[in-house]
N, C-alpha and C positions, 0 to 999 in steps of 0.2 A: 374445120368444123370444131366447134366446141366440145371439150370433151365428155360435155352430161348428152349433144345431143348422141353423139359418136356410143355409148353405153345404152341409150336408149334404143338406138339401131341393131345392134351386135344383141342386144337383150331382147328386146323381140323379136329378131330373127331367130334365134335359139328358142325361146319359147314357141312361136310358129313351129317348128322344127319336131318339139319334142309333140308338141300336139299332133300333128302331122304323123309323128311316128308313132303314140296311143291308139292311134285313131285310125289307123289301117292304112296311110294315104295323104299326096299333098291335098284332095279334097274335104281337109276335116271339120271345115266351117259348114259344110252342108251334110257333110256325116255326122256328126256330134247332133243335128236336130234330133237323129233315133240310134243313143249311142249302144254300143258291143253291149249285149249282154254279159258278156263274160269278161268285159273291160267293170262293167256296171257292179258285176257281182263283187270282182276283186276290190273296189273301188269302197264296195260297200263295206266288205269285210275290215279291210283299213280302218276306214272312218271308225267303222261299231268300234274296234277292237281299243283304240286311243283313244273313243272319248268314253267306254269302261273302265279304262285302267287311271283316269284321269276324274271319275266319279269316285273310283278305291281310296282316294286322297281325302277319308274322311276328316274333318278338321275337330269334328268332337271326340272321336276317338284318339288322333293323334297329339294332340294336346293336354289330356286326361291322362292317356297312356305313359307316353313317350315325354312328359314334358312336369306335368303335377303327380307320375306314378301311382296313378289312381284311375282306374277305367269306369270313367262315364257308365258304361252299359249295367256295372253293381251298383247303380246307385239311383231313386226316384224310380221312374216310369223303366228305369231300362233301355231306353233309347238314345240312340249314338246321335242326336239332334238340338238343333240349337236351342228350343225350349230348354230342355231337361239341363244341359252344359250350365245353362243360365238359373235354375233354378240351384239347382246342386253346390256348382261353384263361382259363379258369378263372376265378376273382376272384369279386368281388362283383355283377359286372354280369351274373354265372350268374344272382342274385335278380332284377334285372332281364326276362333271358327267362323265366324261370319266372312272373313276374308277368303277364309281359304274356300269355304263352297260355293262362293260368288266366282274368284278366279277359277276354279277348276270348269264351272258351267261355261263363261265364256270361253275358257281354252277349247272346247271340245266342240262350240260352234264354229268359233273361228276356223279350228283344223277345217270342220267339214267345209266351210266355205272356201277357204284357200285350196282346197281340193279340187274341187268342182271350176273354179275359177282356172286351175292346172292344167286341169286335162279339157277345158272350153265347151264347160257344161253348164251356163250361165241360166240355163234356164232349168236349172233343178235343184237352184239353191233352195227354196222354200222346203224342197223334199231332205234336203241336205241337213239343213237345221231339226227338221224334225227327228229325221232317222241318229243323229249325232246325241239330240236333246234324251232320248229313249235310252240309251245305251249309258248315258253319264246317269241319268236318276238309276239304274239298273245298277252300276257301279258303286252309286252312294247307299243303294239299298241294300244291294248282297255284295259285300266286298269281299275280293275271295281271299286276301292278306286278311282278312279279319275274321275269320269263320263264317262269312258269310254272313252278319250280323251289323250291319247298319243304320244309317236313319229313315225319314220317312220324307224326304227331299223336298220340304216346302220352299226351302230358303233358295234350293238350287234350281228346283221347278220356276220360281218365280223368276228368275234370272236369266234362263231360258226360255219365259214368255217374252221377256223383253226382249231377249235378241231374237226371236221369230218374228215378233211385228206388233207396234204400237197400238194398236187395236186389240188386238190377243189381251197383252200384257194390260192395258187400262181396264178389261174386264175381270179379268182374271185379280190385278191387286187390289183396284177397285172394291170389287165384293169383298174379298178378304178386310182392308183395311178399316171398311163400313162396322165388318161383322164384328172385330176382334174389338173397338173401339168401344163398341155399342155393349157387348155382353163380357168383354173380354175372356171368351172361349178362344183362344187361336187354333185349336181344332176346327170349330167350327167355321171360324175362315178357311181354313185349310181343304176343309169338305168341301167348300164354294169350291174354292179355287179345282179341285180335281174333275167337280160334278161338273161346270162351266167350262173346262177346257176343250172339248170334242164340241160341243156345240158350238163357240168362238170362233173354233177352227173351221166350220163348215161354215157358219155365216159369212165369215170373210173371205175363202179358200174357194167354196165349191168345191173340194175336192175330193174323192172318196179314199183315195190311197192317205191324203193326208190327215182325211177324219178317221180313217184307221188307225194311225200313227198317234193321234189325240187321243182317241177312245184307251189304247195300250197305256199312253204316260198315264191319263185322267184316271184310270182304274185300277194303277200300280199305286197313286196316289191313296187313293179311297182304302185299296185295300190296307193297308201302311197303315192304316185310320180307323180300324175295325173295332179296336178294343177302346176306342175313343168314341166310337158313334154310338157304342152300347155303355158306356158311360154318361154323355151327352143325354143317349134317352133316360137313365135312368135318374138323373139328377145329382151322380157322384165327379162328374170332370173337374178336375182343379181349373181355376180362371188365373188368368197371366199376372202376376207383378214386377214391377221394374226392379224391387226387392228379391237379394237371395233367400232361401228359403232358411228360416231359422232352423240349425241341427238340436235335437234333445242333449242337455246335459246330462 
């Protein structure tokens, strides 16, 4: 027998095995349909816990901080986000933060999907990415290495529309990319994309556990957005330039 098929046998009989052993029992293909709650909860705790500390990976701050010794959060709006990094100090180490909040959102899906795929719970990936998606914007928001002072998760939000489902994400960046084009407020893209995310989710989902899960990221968004929505009304919001912001001599 070849040796990739010989690996492929020994690896999934070990994976059988360890599912089998999560899972109460060699019947775990028919147990996993209504799995342990208390498998479910530990499972859960996991997921939350890595893809928070995987949200903590602010890329505005670390790069400001640790890299130009100059913290983002003293300077413009205050915010540890990629507008503000880009207005402040622009350059090239913008692809930088944009990298890293992009990489850290899919790390934190992925984890929960390779999870769930572990212990042969294929059918709660949808729930997987959402409950993972929650906890990294929560991470990028309140980093607790950082005082608790982070961004306001548009770039990592959006990245995690995409990896929950093609639908979600077309409406989601869709509005945004409309909105920010057109007026160029990227706030106000940004309020799309928060106010439209629980509604996306129920139209394609039917779900109520996962329009819960929507309604919490969409209105971590919004609130993130508060001192921008009362700008926006007032007629004071800065509008985006591809330009750093000139400093006063």
């Amino acid at each position: 027998m070849p040796q990739v098929a010989i690996f492929a046998v020994v690896g999934g009989g070990a994976l059988d095995s360890f599912r089998a052993f999560v899972n109460g029992g060699p019947d775990w293909a028919v147990m996993c349909a209504v799995p342990s709650p208390l498998l479910l909860a530990v499972l859960a705790l996991i997921t939350g816990a890595v893809a928070y500390f995987l949200g903590c990976s602010n890329g505005a701050i670390i790069v400001s901080k640790y890299i130009l010794r100059n913290d983002i959060r003293d300077h413009g709006s205050g915010n540890a986000g990629l507008t503000n990094f880009h207005r402040v100090f622009g350059g090239k180490l913008t692809l930088v933060v944009i990298l890293s909040d992009v990489v850290k959102a899919i790390l934190a899906i992925s984890f929960a999907l390779f999870a769930v795929w572990l212990v042969g719970w294929p059918g709660l990936s949808a729930l997987a990415k959402y409950w993972a998606g929650l906890w990294c914007l929560l991470g990028h928001m309140f980093p607790c290495m950082f005082g608790f002072r982070g961004g306001k998760g548009i770039l990592s939000g959006g990245t995690i529309a995409i990896m929950i489902d093609w639908r979600v994400a077309l409406v989601v960046w869709g509005g945004f990319l409309i909105l920010v084009v057109v007026t160029r407020y990227v706030s106000l893209g940004s309020c799309w994309a928060g106010a439209s995310f629980p509604f996306v989710t129920f139209a394609v989902y039917r779900d109520p556990v996962l329009t819960v899960l929507a309604v919490a990221i969409g209105g971590l968004i919004l609130w993130k957005h508060r001192g921008n929505i009362g700008r926006l009304l007032h007629g004071t919001e800065s509008k985006f330039t591809l330009h750093k912001k000139k400093t006063e001599a």
